[in-house]
N, C-alpha and C positions, 0 to 999 in steps of 0.2 A: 694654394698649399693646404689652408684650413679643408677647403672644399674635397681635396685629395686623401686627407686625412679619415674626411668623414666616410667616404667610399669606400677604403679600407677598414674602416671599422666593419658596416655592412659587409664587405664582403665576408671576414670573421666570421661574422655573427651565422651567415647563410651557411658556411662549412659547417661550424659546430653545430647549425641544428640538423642538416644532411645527414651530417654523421653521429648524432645521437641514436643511442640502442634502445636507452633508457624508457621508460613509459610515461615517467611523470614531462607533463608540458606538451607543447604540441597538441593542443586537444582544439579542436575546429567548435568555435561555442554552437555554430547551426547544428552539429549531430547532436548535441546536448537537446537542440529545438526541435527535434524529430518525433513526428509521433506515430509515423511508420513504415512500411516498408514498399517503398514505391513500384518495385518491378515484382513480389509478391504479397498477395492481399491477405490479412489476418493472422501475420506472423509474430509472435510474440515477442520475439528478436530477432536481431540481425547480428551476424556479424560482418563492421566495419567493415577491417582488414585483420587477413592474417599473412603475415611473411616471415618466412623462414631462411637463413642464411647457412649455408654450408662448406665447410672447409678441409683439406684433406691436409693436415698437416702430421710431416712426418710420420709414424706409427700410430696416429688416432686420426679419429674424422669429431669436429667440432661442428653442434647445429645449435644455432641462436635462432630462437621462433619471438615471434610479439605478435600477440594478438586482441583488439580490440571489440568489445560487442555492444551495441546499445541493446537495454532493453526496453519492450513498449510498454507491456501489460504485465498482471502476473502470471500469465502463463509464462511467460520466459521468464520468470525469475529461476527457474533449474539453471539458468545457464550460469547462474553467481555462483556453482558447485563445482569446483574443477579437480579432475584426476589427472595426474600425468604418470605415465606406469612407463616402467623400464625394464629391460632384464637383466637383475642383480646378478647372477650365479657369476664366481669367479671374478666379482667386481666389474663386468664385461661394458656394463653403460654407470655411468654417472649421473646426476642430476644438480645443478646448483646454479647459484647466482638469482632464484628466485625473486621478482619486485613483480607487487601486484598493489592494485589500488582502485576505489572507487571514486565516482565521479559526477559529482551533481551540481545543478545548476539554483544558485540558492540567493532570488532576488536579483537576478541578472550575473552574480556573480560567483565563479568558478572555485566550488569547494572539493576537496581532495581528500579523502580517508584513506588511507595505505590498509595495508593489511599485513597484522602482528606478527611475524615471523615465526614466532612460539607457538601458535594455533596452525602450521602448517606442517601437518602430522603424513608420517611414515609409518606402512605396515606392509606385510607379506601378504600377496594376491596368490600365491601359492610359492612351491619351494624352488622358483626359479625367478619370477621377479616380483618387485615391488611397485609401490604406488605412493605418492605423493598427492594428498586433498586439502583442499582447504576452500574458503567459503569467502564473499567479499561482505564485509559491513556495510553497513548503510545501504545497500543494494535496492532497488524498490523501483517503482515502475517510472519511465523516465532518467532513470543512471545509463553512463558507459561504465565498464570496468574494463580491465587491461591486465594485462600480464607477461611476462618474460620470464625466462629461464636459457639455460646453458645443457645441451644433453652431450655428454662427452662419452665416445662409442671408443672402446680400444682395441682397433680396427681399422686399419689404414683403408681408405676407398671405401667405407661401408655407408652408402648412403640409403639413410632410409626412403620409403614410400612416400611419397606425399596426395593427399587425399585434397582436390580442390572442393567437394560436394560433402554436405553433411547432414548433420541433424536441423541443421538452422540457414537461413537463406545469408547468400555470403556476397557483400557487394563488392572483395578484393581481395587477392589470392595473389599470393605472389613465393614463389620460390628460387633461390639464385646459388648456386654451385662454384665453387672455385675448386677445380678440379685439377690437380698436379701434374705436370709430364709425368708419363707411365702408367697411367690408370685409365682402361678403355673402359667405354659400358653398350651394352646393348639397353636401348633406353625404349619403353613402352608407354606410351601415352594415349590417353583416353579421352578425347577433349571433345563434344557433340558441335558445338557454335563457335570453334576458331577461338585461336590468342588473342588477348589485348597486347601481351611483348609476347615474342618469342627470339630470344640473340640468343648468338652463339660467337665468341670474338676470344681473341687472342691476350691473354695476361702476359705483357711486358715486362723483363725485368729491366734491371739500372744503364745493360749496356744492348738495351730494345732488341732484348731476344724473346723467345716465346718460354715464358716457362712453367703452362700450363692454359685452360680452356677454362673460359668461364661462361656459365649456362643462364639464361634468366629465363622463367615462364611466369604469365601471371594470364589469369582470366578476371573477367568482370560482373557480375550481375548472374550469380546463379544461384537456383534456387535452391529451397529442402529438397531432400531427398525423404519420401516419403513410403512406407511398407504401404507397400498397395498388396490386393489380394493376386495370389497362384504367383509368386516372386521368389524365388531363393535370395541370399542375403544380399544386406546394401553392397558388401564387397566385391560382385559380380557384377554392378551396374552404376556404380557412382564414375560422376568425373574421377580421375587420379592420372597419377603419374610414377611408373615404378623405372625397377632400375636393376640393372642382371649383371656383376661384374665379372669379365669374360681375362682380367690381364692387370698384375701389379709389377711395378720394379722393384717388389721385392721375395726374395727367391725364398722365404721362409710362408711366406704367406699364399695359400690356396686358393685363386679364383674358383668360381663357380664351376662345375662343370658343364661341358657345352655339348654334349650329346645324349638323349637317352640310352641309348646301347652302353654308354662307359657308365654310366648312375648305373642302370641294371645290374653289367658287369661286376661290379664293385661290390654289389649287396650280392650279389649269387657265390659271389667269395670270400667273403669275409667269413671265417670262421667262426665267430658269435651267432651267425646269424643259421649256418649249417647247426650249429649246437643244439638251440634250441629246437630245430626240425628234425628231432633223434633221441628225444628222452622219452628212456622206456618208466612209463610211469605209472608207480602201484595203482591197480583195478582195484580198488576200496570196495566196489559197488558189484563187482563182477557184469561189469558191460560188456567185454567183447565175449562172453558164454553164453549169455543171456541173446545178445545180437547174432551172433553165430546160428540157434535154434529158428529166426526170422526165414522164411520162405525167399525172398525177395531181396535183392541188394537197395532197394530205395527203400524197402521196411527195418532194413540194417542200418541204412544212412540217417533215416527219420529217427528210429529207436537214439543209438549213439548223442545225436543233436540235440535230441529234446530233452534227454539224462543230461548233457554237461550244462544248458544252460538254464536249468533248474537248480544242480546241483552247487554251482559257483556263482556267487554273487558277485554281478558287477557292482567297482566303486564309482561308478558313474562316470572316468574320465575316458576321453575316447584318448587312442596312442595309437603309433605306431610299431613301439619298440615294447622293448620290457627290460626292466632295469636288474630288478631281483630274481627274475628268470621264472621260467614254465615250472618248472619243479616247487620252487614254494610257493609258486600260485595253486598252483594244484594241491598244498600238506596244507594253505589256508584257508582254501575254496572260498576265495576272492582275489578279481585280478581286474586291471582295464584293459580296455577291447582287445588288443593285442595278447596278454594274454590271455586270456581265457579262449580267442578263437585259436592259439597256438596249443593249447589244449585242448581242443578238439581236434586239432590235426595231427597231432600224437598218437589220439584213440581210433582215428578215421584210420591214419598209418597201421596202426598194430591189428586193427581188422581187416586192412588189405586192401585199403582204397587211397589212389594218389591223388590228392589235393594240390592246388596251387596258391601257395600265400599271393594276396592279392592287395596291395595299399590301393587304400582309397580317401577322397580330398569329399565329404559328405556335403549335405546339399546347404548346410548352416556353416559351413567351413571356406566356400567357394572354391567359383574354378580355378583348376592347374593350370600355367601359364608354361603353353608347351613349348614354346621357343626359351624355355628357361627352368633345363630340368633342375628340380632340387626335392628333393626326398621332404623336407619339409612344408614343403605343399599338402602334404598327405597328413592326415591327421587319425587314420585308424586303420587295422588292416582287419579281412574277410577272409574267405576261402572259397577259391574257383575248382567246382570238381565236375568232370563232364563222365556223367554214367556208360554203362556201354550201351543203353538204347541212343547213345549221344544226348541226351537231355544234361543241357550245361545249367546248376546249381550256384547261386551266390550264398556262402552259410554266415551269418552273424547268429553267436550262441549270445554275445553281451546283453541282447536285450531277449527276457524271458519272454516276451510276446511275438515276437520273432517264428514263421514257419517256414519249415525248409525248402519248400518247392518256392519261394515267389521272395521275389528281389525285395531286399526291404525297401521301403519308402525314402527314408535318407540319403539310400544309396541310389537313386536315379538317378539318370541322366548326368551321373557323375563322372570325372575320368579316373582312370585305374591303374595300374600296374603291375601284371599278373608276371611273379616270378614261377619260371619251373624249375626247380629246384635236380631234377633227374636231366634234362635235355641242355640245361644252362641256358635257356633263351628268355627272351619273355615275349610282354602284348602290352601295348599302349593302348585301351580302348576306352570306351563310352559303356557304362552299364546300364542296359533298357532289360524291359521285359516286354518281350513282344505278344505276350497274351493277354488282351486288354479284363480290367477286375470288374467286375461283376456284382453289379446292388439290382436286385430283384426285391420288388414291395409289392406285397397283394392283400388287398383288403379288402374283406367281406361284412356287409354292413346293412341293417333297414334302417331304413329313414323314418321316423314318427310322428304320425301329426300333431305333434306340440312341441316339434321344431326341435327335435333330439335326434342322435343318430347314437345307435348302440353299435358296435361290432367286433370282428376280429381284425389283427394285423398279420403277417408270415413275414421276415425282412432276412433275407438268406445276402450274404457278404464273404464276397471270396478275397484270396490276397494281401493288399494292403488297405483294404478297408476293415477287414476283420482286426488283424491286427491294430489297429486304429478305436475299435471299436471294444475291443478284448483291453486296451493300457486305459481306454479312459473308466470301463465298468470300474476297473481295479482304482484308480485315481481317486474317481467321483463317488465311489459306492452307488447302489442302488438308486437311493431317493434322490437323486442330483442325476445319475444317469438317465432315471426316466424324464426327467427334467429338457433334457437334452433330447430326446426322443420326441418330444412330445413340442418340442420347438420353443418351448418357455410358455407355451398357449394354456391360459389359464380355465379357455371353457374347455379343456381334453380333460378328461378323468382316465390314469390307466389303473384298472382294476388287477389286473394279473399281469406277470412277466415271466417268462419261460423261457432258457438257453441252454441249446443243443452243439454239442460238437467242438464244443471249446479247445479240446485237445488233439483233435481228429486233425490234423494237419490237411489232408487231402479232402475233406470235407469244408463245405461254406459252413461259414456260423447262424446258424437260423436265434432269430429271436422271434416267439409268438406272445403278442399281446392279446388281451382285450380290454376294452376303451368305453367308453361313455363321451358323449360330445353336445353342448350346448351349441345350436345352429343361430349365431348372431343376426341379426337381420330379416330374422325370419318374423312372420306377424299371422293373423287370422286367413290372410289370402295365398299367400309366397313363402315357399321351405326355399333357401339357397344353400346349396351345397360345392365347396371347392373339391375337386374329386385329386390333390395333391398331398391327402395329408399321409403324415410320416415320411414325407421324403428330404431330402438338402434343398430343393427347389421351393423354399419360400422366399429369399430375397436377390435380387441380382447382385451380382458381386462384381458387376461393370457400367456401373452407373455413371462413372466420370466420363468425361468428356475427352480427357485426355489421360497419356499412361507412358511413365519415360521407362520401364522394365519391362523387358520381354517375358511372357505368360509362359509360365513351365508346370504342366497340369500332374507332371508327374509320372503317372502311370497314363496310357491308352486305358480307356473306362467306357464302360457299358450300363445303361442304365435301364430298367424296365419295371415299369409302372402301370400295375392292373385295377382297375376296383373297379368292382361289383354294387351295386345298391339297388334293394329291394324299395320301391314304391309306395307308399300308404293308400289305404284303402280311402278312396275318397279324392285322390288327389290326380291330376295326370301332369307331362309334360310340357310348360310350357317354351323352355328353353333347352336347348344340349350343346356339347361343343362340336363343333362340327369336325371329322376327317381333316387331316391335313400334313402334309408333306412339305418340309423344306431341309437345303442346307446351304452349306457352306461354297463359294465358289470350286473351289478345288477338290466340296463332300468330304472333309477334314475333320467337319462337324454334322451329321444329320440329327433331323429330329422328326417324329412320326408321329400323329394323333389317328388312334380309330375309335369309332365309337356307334354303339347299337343300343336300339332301347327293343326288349321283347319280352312275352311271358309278365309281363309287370316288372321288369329288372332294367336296370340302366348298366350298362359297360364305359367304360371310358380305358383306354389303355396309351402309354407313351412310351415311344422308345427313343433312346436317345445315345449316339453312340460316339466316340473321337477316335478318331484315327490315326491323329493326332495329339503328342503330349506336350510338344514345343511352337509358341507362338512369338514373333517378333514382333518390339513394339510401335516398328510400323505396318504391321498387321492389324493393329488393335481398330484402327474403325473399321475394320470388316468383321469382328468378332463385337466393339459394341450396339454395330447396327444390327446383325445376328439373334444374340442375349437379348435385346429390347424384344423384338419380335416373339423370340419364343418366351419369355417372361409373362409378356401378354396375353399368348396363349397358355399358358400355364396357369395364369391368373383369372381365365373365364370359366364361371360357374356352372353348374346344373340349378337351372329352375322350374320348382313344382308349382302349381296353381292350383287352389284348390276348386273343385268341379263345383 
């Protein structure tokens, strides 16, 4: 009986800790003895576990998250800084129930510092949600910290995203759904290496009926996710787990809608949205008279473009909508992207040209998930207007650096949504620009015998390089842009800098230097000259070994690289780089050396071109075995000898 007694205590004790939410206890003393992260190397923390619990009850969905991190070093000590951000408006999410606490190991034995409740501060991240921070004490290298919280969504079926991949390598991920009769979802998972669980089982109730579906995912042992070079955001490539509600039982509440034709539909009539594509609005500046006089309807459409997006300043936020409308964006000449390109389509309209508002999901915003239309995806809108030589235009006036023949950079390879506002149709597409951009560098230079090179530079930039090239001048100012120019290389001296075309839309932006160059390595015998400078091809930018994001270059790019150098008297050839052709298996990528020495002049010229602007990153060891190769040759010198 004693014996029986004790059992049941046991058994107790094993519920109550099962069913603990709490943070404090349960703490494993070997994570405390950890000193680092076994499945990846040099990570400053890890986190444990994190699991999230979800519930649909009645008219709200309830999420209980707890999550554990050790840290090793101080580089992970950021991870003792925690936000949890909600969207306030209309009370819409909640946050509470907050326990958080630190956790060190002090003489073998286990000490516990909570954190003050009063030091967990609230502030507005803008006028739609909020954010909750707070900081763990005692925190230092060697701690766990933990924490929990309560997110209450008032929102029947709203379940949010779950992201298994992050900033920090994560040794347990677990997510679990109790999901109510009546609420379907189209469910999207992103998982590279396979579940640790994945169920899906039947929630019983009292007299063993089904009365709802409960979901559990969880993975194990995955790593950071880390910004690697030519990547749009983590949010297009991390593990996660989304969720598209398609269906509630309850008849007040609007599932997702489940077709793009009905999303279109819906914005091609809504009358708000008609309104603002029909405000005749005061010519302050007398644009469409001025435009009018233009020979040309591309000199009419360039004209109009480059006046509004001068003339209105963007507030920096990108949108899709507008709240206080085209009209007193335009009486404040400032608006976010949305307005301001709806105020150009106003002016385009009143001079007689039809535009097609076009949302767009930019390349820092990620991609639209097309089996899950939702307007919200989209985070700015543009204007699609195809001339009558048929030359189809992407216009964003938001950014003043912005020209109107060539796709901004942002908007690559993004997806779109071009309303036509006259036909009532639309176009689901992909924005590319199929004329690859163009950086031409020609440098004209004598080489001197006491291991100097004096010369000229020419660096012409079409497209999105210019523009590129045009926000950082303005950015950096001069002395820091030559800076940048010049590679950070301290034996380049640039004596002059000269910039043409700045405004000329249809024109490349030439910049002409001239330079002064201390030739390192050079001595009484040997001048070495690298014949690359001023170009982006000083370091590879795919030196790893491995790469879990697919390579998105952006634009199709052209590359061409000339220089010339005059020989010193006294000296001849004893090195050059030799002619050479290679590329890519598929020629997605070539790359071209020629090279002549005559007259006392050395030539060296590279060309280099893509054909390609999207690479997958099981593509990547054919582009880093590629990169290596031509790096190498990039990297061989001219060498002079003296006679």
């Amino acid at each position: 009986m004693k014996r029986l007694f004790v059992l049941l205590l046991l058994l107790c004790a094993v519920i109550i800790l099962k069913g603990q939410t709490q943070p404090y206890g349960m703490i494993d003393i070997a994570d405390l003895k950890l000193t680092s992260c076994d499945f990846e190397k040099g990570a400053g923390a890890m986190v444990l576990f994190d699991k999230t619990e979800i519930n649909t009850v009645n008219s709200i969905t309830t999420v209980n998250r707890h999550q554990r991190i050790k840290i090793f070093s101080e580089k992970g000590l950021e991870a003792a800084n925690v936000t949890i951000g909600y969207y306030s408006r209309d009370h819409f999410e909640k946050v509470s129930d907050i326990e958080a606490q630190t956790i060190n190991l002090d003489h073998e034995a286990i000490k516990v510092t909570p954190v003050d409740k009063s030091l967990i501060y609230k502030q507005a991240a803008d006028k739609n949600t909020k954010k909750l921070t707070f900081s763990f004490p005692a925190a230092k290298a060697g701690s766990v910290i933990e924490y929990t919280y309560k997110l209450t969504i008032d929102y029947a079926g709203a379940i949010p995203d779950w992201d298994f991949q992050g900033d920090l390598p994560v040794r347990y991920s677990e997510l679990s759904a109790n999901i109510s009769n009546g609420f379907i979802y189209k469910i999207f998972p992103r998982v590279y290496d396979g579940y640790y669980k994945n169920i899906k089982e039947a929630i019983r109730g009292s007299v063993d009926d089904s009365i709802g579906i409960h979901y559990l995912w969880a993975v194990k042992n995955i790593v950071s996710f880390k910004d690697e070079p030519y990547t749009t955001c983590s949010g297009d490539n991390i593990q996660n787990i989304r969720f598209s509600l398609i269906q509630t039982p309850y008849n007040n509440i609007r599932p997702r809608i489940q077709s793009w034709s009905i999303l279109a539909g819906l914005r091609l009539n809504y009358k708000g949205f008609d309104d603002q594509l029909n405000k005749n609005l005061k010519d302050d500046y007398n644009l469409l008279a001025e435009a009018k006089l233009l020979p040309t309807d591309e000199e009419k459409i360039s004209f109009i473009f480059n006046k509004i997006k001068n003339i209105v300043k963007w507030t920096g936020e990108n949108n899709w909508g507008t709240e206080d409308g085209v009209k007193k964006a335009w009486e404040m000449k400032q608006g976010n992207s949305a307005e301001i390109n709806l105020i150009l389509y106003n002016f385009l309209r009143m001079a007689g040209f039809k535009c097609c508002p076009t949302y767009v999901s930019t390349r820092d915003n990620g991609r639209v998930e097309l089996e899950q239309p939702d307007m919200n995806d989209f985070n700015t809108l543009v204007l699609s207007l195809t001339t009558a030589a048929k030359k189809i235009l992407v216009l964003d006036a938001s950014n003043k650096f912005n020209i109107y023949n060539a796709v901004p950079f942002n908007l690559l390879n993004c997806y779109s949504l071009l309303l036509d506002p006259d036909k009532k149709n639309y176009e689901l597409k992909i924005l590319k620009d199929g004329v690859p951009v163009k950086k031409v560098v020609i440098v004209n230079a004598q080489i001197k015998a006491d291991g100097k090179l004096d010369g000229s530079v020419h660096i012409l930039s079409s497209g999105s390089n210019k523009t590129h090239n045009l926000q950082r001048y303005a950015k950096l100012g001069e002395l820091k842009y030559k800076d940048e120019l010049r590679n950070n290389d301290n034996n380049i001296r640039i004596l002059s800098l000269q910039r043409e075309n700045l405004e000329t839309d249809t024109l490349p932006l030439t910049e002409s230097l001239n330079f002064q160059l201390d030739l390192t390595g050079s001595d009484e015998s040997y001048i070495y000259v690298n014949p690359t400078l001023f170009t982006s091809f000083t370091s590879n930018p795919f030196l790893s070994e491995n790469r879990q994001a697919a390579i998105d270059f952006g634009n199709l790019n052209s590359y061409s690289i000339k220089s010339l150098y005059k020989i010193p008297a006294g000296y001849k050839v004893e090195s050059l780089p030799k002619g050479v052709s290679m590329s890519m298996p598929d020629t997605s990528i070539t790359f071209k050396r020629i090279d002549a020495e005559e007259g006392g002049s050395i030539l060296v010229r590279y060309l280099i071109d893509f054909k390609r602007a999207i690479f997958t990153a099981d593509e990547y060891p054919g582009i880093h075995d590629f990169y290596k190769k031509m790096y190498e040759m990039l990297n061989e010198q001219i060498v002079l000898k003296k006679i």
